[in-house]
Wavefront OBJ file of the C-alpha trace (Angstrom):
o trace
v 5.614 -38.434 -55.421
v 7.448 -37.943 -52.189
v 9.683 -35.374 -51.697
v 12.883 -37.824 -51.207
v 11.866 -38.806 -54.721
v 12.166 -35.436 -55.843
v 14.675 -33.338 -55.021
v 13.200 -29.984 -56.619
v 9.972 -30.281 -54.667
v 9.600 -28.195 -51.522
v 7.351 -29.603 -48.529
v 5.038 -27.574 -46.596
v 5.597 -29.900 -43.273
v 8.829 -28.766 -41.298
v 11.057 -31.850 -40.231
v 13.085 -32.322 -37.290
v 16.163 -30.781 -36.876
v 18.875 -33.605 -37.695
v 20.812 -34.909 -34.898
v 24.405 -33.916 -35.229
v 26.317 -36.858 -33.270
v 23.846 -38.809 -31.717
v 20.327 -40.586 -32.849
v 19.186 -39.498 -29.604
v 17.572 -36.093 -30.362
v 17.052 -34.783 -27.078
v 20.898 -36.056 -26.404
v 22.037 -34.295 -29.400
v 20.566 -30.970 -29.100
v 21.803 -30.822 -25.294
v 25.393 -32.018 -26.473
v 25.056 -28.584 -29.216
v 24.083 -26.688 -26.028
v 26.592 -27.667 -24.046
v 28.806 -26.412 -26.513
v 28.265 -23.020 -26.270
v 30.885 -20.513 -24.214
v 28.758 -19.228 -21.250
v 26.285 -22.217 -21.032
v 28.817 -24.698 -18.904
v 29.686 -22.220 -16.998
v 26.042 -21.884 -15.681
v 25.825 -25.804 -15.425
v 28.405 -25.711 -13.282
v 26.591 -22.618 -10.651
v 23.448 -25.038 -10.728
v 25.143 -27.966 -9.912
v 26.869 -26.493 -7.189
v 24.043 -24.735 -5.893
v 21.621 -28.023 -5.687
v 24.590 -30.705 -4.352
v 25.006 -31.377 -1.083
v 26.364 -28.783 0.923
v 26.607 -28.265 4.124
v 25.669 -25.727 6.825
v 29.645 -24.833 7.281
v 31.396 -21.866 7.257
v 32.902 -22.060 4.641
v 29.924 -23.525 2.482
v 28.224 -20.314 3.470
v 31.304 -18.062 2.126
v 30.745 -19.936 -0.968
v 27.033 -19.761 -1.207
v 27.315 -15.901 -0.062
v 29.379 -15.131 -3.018
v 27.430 -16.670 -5.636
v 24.333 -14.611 -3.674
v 25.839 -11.108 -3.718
v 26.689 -11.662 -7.203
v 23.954 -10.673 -8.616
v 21.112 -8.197 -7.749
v 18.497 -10.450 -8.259
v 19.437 -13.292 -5.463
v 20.540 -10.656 -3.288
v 16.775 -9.119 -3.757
v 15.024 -12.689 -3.842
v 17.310 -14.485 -0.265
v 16.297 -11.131 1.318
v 12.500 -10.788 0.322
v 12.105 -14.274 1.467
v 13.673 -14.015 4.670
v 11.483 -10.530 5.837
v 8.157 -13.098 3.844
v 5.747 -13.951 6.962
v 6.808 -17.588 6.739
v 10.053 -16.839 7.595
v 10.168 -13.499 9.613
v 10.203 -13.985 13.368
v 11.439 -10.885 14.278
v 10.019 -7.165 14.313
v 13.283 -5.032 11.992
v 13.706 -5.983 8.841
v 16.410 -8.165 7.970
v 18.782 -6.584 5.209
v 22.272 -8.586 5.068
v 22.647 -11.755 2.586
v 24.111 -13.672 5.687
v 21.653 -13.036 8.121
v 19.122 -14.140 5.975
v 20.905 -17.321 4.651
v 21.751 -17.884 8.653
v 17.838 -17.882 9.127
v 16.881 -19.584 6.533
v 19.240 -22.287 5.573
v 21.493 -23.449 3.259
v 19.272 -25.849 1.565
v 16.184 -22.867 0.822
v 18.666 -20.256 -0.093
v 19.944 -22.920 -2.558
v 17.210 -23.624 -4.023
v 15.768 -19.707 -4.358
v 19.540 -19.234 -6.129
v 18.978 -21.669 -8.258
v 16.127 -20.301 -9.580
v 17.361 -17.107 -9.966
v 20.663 -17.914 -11.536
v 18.585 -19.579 -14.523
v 16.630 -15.669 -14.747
v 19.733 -13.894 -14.559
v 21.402 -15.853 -17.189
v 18.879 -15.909 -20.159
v 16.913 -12.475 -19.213
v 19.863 -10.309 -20.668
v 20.203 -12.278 -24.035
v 17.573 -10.889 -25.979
v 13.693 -9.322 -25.561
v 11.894 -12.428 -26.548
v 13.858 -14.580 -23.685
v 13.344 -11.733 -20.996
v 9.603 -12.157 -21.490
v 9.916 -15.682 -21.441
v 11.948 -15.598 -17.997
v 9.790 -13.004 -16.997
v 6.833 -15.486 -17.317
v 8.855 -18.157 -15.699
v 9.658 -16.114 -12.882
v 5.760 -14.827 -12.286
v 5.200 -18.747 -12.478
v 7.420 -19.566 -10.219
v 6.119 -16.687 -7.881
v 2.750 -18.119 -8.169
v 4.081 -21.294 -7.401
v 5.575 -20.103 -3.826
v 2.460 -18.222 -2.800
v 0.146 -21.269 -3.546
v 2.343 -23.421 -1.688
v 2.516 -20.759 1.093
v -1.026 -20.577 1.210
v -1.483 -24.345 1.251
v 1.100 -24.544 3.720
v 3.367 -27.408 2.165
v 6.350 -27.968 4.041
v 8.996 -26.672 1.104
v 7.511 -23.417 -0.686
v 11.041 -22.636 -1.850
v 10.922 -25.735 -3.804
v 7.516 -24.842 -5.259
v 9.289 -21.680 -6.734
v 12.017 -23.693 -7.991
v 9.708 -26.015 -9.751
v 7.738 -23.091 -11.182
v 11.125 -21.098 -12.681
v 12.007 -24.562 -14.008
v 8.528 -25.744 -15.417
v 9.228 -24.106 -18.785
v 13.066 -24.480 -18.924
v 13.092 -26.937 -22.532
v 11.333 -23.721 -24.336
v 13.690 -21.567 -22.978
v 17.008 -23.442 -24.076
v 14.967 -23.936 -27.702
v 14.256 -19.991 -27.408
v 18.123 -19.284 -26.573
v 19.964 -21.640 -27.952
v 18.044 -22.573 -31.196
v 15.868 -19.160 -32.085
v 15.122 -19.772 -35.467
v 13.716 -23.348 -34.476
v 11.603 -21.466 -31.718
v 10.419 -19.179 -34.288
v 9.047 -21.696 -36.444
v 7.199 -23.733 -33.470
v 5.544 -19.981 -32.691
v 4.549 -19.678 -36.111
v 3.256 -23.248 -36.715
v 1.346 -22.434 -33.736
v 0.133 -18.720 -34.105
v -0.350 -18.983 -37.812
v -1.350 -22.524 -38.585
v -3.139 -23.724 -35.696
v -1.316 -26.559 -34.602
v -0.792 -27.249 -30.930
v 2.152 -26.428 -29.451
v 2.807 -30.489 -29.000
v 2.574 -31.382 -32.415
v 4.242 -28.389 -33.547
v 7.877 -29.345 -31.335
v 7.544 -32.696 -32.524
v 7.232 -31.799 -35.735
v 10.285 -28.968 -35.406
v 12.381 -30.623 -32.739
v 11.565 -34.630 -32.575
v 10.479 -34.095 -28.904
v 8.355 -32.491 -26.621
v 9.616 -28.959 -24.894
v 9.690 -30.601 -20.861
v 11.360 -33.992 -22.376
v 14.043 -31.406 -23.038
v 13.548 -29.657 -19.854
v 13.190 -32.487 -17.651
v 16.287 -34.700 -19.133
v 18.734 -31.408 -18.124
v 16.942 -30.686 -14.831
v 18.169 -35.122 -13.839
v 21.721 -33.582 -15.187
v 21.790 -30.814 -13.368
v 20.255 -32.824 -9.864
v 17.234 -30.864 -9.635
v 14.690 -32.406 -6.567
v 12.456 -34.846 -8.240
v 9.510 -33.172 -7.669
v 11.004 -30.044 -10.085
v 10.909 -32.896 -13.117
v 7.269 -34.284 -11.894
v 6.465 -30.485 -11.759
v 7.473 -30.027 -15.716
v 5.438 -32.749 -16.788
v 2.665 -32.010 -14.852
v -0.644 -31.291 -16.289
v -4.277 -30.249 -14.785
v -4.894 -33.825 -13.962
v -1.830 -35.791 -14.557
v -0.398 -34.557 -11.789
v 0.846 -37.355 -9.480
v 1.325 -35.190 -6.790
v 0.469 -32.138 -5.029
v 3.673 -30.442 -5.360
v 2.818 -31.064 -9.442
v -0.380 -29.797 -9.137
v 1.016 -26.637 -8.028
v 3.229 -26.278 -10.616
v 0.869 -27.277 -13.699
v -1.654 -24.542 -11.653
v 0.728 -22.053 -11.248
v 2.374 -22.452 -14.846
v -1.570 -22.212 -16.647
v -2.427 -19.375 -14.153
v 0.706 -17.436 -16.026
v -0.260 -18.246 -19.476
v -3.380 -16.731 -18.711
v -2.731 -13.838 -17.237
v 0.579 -12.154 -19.293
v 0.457 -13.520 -22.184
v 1.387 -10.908 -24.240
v -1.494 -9.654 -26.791
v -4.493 -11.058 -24.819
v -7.680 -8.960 -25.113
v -9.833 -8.585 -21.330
v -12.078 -11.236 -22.701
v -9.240 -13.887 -23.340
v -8.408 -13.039 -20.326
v -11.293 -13.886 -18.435
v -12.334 -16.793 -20.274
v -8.925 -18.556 -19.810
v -8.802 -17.494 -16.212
v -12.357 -19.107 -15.859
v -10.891 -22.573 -17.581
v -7.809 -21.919 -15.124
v -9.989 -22.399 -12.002
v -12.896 -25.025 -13.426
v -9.295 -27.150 -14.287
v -7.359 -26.665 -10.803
v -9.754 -25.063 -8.371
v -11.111 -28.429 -6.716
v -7.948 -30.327 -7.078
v -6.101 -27.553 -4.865
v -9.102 -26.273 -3.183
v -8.717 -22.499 -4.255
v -11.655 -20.231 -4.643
v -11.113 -16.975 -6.587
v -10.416 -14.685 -4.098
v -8.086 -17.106 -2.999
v -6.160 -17.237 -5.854
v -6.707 -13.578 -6.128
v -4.394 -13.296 -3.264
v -1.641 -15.280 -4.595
v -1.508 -13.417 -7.783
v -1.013 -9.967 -5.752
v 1.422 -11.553 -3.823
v 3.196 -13.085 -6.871
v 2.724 -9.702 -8.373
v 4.035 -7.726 -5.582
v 7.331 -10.421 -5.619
v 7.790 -9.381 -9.145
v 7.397 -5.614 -8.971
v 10.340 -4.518 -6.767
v 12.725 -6.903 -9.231
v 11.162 -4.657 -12.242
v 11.362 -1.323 -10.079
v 15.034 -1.422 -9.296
v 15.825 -2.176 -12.969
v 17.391 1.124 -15.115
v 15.483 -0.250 -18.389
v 12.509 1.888 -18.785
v 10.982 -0.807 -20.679
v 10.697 -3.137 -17.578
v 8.716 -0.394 -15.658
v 6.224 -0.326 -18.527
v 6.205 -3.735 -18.957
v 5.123 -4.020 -15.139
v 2.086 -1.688 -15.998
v 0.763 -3.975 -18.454
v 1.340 -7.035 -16.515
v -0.871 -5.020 -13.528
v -3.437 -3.846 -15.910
v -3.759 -7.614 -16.437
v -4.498 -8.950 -12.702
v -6.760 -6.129 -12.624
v -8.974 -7.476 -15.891
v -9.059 -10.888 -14.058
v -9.259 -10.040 -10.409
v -9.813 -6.455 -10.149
v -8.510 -3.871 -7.715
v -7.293 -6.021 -5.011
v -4.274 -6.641 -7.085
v -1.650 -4.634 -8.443
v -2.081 -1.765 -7.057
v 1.346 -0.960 -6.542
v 3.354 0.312 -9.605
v 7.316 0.929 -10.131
v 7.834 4.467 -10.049
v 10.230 6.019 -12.642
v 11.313 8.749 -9.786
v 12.704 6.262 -7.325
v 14.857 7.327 -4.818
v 18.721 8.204 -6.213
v 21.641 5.600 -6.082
v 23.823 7.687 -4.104
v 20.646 8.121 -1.565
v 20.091 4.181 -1.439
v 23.790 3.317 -1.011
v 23.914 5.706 2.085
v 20.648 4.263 3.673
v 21.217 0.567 2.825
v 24.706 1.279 4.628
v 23.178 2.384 7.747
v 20.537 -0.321 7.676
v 23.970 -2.756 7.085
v 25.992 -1.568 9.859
v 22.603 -1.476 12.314
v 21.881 -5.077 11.533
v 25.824 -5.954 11.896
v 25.554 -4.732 15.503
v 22.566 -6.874 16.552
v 24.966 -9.747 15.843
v 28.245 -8.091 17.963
v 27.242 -9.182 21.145
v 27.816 -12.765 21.361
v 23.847 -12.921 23.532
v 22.722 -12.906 19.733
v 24.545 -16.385 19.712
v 25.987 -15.366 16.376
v 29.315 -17.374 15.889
v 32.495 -15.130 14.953
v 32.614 -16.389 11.600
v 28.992 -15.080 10.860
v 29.605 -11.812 12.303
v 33.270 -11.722 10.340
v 30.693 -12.698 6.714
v 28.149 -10.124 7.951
v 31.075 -7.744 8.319
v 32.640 -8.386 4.576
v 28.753 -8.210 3.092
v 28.222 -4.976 4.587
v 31.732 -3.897 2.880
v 31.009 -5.230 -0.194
v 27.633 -3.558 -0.704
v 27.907 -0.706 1.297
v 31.308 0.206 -0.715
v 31.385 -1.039 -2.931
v 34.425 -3.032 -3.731
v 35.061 -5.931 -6.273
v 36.916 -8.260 -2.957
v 37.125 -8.248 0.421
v 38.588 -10.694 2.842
v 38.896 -11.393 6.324
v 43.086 -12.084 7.276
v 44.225 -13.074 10.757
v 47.756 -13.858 12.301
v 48.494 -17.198 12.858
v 48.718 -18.906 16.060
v 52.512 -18.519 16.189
v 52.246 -14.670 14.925
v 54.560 -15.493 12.556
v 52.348 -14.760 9.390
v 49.114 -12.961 8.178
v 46.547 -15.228 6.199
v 42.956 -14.978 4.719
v 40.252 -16.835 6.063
v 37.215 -16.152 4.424
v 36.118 -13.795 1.599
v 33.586 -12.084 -0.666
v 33.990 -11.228 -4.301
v 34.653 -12.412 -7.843
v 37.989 -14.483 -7.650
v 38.434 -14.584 -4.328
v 39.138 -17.832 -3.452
v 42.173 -17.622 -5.930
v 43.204 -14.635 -3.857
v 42.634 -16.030 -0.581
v 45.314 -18.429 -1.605
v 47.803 -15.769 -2.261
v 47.601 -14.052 0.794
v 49.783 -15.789 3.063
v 52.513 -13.420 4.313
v 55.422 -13.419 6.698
v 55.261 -11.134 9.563
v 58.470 -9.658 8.770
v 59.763 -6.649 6.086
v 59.358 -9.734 3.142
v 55.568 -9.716 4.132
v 54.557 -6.961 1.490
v 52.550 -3.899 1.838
v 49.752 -5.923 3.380
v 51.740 -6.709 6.391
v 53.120 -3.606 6.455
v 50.018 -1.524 6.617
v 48.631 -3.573 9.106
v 51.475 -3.066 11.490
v 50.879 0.670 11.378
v 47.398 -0.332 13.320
v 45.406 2.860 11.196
v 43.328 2.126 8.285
v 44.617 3.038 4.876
v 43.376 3.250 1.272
v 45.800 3.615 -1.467
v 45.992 5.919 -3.240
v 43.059 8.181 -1.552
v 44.784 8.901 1.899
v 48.330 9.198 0.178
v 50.136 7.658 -3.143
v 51.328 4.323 -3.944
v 55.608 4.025 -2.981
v 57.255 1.911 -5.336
v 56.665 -1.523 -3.902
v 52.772 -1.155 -3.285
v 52.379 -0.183 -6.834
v 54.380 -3.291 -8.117
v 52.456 -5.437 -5.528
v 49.010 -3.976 -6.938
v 49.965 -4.069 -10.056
v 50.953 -8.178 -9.598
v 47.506 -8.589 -8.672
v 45.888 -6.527 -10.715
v 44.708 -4.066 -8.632
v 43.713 -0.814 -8.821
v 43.438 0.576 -5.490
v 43.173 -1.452 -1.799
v 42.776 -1.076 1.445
v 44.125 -2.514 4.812
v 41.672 -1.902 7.779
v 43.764 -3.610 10.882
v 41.909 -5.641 13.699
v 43.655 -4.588 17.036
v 42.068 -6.006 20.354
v 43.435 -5.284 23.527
v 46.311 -3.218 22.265
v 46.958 -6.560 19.708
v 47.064 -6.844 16.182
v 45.304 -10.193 15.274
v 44.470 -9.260 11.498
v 43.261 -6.966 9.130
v 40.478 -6.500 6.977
v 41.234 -5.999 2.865
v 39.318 -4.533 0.210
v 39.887 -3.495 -3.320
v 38.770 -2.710 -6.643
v 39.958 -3.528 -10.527
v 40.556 -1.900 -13.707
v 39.213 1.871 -13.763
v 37.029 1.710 -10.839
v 36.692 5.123 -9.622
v 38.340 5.808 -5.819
v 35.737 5.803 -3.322
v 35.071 9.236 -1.713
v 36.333 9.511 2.421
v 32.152 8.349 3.812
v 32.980 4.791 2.444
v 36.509 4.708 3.859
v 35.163 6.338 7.150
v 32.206 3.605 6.624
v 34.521 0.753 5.769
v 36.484 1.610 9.233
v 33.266 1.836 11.172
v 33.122 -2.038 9.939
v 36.254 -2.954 10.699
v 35.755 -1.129 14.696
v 32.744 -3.803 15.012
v 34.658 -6.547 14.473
v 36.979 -5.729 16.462
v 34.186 -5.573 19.038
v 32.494 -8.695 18.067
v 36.502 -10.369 18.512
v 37.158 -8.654 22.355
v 33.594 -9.532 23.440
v 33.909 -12.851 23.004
v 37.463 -13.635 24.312
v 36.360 -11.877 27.268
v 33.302 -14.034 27.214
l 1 2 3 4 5 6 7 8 9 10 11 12 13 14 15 16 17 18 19 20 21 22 23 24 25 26 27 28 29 30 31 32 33 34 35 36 37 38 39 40 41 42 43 44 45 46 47 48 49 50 51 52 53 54 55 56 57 58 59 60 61 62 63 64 65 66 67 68 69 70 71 72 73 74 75 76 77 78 79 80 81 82 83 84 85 86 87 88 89 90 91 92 93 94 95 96 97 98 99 100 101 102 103 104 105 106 107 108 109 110 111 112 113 114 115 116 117 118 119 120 121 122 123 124 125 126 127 128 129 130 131 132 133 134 135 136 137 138 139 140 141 142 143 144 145 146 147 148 149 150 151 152 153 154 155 156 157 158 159 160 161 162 163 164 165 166 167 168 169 170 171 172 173 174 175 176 177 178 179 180 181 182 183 184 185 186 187 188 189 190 191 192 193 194 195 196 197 198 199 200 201 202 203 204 205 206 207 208 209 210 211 212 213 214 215 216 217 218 219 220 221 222 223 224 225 226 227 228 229 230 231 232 233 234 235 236 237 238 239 240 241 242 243 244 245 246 247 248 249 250 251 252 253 254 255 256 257 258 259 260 261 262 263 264 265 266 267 268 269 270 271 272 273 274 275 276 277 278 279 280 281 282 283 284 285 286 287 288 289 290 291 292 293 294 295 296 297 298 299 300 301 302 303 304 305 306 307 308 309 310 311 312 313 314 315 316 317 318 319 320 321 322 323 324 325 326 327 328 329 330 331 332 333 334 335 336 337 338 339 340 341 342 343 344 345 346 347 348 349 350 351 352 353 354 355 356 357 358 359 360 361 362 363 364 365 366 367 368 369 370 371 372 373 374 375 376 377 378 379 380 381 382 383 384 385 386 387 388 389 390 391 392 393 394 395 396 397 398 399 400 401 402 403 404 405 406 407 408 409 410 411 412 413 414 415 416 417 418 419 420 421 422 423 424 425 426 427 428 429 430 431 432 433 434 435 436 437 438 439 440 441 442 443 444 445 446 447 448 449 450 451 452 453 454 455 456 457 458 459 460 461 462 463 464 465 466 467 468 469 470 471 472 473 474 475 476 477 478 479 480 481 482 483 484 485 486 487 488 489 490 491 492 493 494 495 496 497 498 499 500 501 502 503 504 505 506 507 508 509
């Protein structure tokens, strides 16, 4: 008797989850995920980051912002730039915008994109972290490979390989107890992980994957890259992806014994080793460098749990390739924040003055974003902008800016150069840097101007060349920030002195 027969009887077989408004179920779960608070929101950063843009200024402000939002892009746009493929120099490069400048907008777009997807579902629970933890060793993999192969787009590579997985991670976060029962259909029953989806979901994990990845207006070769397979790859980018994706699962898996290691490291290479034309020790390479990628990510983080988690993922690489890899492990005594902040300032402001003389052929605006990057981190603040006088003097405007909101608040500051023009304008005319309230206390009207805004506590750091004010530079913080202490003022001055240089060099240029 079946079990529609039979309403008492219980089945043993789980069915697919029933579509809510459409008999599309791919469509219908997407339309349930879609509904969720913070999930457009991210549509909307990936969207942005992989449409057209273009190499302007103020494309860059934009791209900037989304960069220095969070640690992670910062860390990845950085990394890349100082990688060998991209290096040409002999310093370091440490600024956001000098590294996007080298780079491109198109790579730096596609790195964020990657990263924004980590960032996003890492934080909402242990079980995704390790999932975007794998995705983000596969996507590491993915780089070096195509590094080492020397295909022309190795940022794409690593957006492929973040992406490759991306239908079990929206299942994972968006529909846990469904992922739960595909891990325990497979883990306890048996079943492969194909059968068990269909069974669960109606659909495979990468048609899920690969139908958002067309909405979102991911490259093509991201959605060849999530179907790919050891030999159904129809192309080389694929193949690097499938490789890179199967060279994960066999290495961090969590609970694998050394022997399950090895043996699905050994089917790893007999399935992708001629196809790509790796040997062991080459692919021993790319998982140190993939490794290495990873580490500093896991260093910097304050979780303790990340640190360990780092150890076991080197005690792997060492069971499958020995001590050539991982060698390097976070330490839990890294140096202090305050000791950081003062040396990535210096390192900042160093870099900042490369770009000052215009024989660097760095345009103004660069130097001005350099300029508000080093701010922001070095301070830091919550906004900073960039505001000149207009041709006809006759009022002070923001051009460009870094921060949360700040295009909202580049729209509010245009002020008259007269007594009406607010504190801004005020301060500025008084050509000597101020912070309110560290150097003195609010009067009457800058506290009901800040407090209009929303604002804690600003500054106004006035551009004067030749004996001429031509703008200012503005920073300031929210809520119950604490003040900053008189070496970030004094820092955020020295700032504000180089672009002042940067400005006189090149009108007398």
């Amino acid at each position: 008797m079946a079990a529609a027969d039979n309403p008492g009887m219980v089945t043993t077989e789980p069915r697919p989850a029933a579509p809510l408004a459409d008999t599309c179920p791919i469509r219908a779960r997407l339309a349930r995920i879609h509904e969720g608070v913070e999930f457009p929101a991210l549509s909307k950063q990936i969207v942005d980051m992989c449409s057209s843009m273009d190499d302007d200024a103020h494309s860059l402000q934009r791209l900037t912002n989304v960069v220095l939002r969070e640690y992670s892009l910062t860390l990845g746009v950085v990394k890349t730039a100082n990688s060998v493929h991209y290096r040409r120099g002999g310093r370091p490069i440490q600024g956001v915008t000098h590294a996007m400048l080298l780079l491109g907008a198109r790579t730096v777009r596609q790195l964020a994109s990657s990263l924004l997807l980590f960032e996003n579902y890492s934080r909402k629970s242990p079980q995704l972290k390790e999932l975007m933890l794998l995705s983000l060793l596969t996507a590491n993999h993915a780089r070096a490979t195509a590094t080492y192969l020397e295909l022309p787009e190795p940022e794409e590579a690593h957006l492929g390989g973040m992406f490759h997985n991306l239908g079990e991670v929206l299942i994972a976060a968006h529909f846990p107890e469904d992922h739960h029962l595909i891990r325990t259909l497979v883990q306890d029953q048996g079943k492969s992980e194909a059968k068990a989806t269909e069974l669960v979901l109606g659909f495979a994990y990468a048609d899920l994957g690969a139908e958002l990845s067309r909405q979102w207006g991911l490259p093509d070769s991201v959605v060849q890259g999530i179907y790919a397979h050891t030999t159904a790859a129809t192309s080389r980018a694929a193949a690097v992806a499938a490789f890179s994706h199967d060279l994960t699962q066999a290495l961090y898996r969590s609970g694998a014994t050394p022997s399950q290691i090895t043996v699905a490291l050994d089917r790893v290479m007999v399935q992708h080793g001629s196809r790509l034309k790796l040997n062991r020790e080459e692919v021993t390479g790319i998982v140190a460098a993939a490794l290495e990628e990873t580490r500093e990510l896991l260093q910097r983080s304050p979780d303790a749990g990340d640190r360990l988690r780092f150890k076991q993922l080197a005690t792997s690489a060492r069971t499958g390739f020995g001590a050539k890899v991982a060698t390097l492990e976070p330490d839990g005594d890294v140096e202090n924040t305050v000791s950081r902040e003062l040396t990535l300032r210096g390192r900042l402001r160093a870099e900042l003055e490369e770009h000052v003389d215009p024989a660097s052929g760095t345009s103004i605006g660069a130097v001005l974003l350099q300029a508000l990057e080093a701010i922001m981190r070095g301070g830091p603040y919550d906004r900073v902008l960039a505001c000149f006088l207009t041709t006809d003097r006759q009022q002070l405007v923001a051009r460009t800016g870094l921060g949360d909101g700040v295009d909202t608040l580049i729209d509010q500051f245009q002020f008259p150069m007269s007594p009406r023009g607010g504190p801004v304008v005020a301060l500025t005319q008084m050509r000597q840097a101020s912070y309110l309230p560290v150097d003195r206390s609010f009067t009457h009207a800058e506290l009901r101007w800040a407090q209009q805004l929303d604002v804690a506590q600003f500054g106004v750091f006035p551009l004067v060349v030749r004996g001429k004010v031509v703008g200012c530079l503005y920073c300031d913080r929210l809520g119950g920030a604490a003040s900053p202490d008189r070496a970030t003022i004094r820092f955020t001055s020295s700032i504000a002195d180089l672009v002042v240089d940067a400005i006189g060099r090149r009108r007398n240029g």
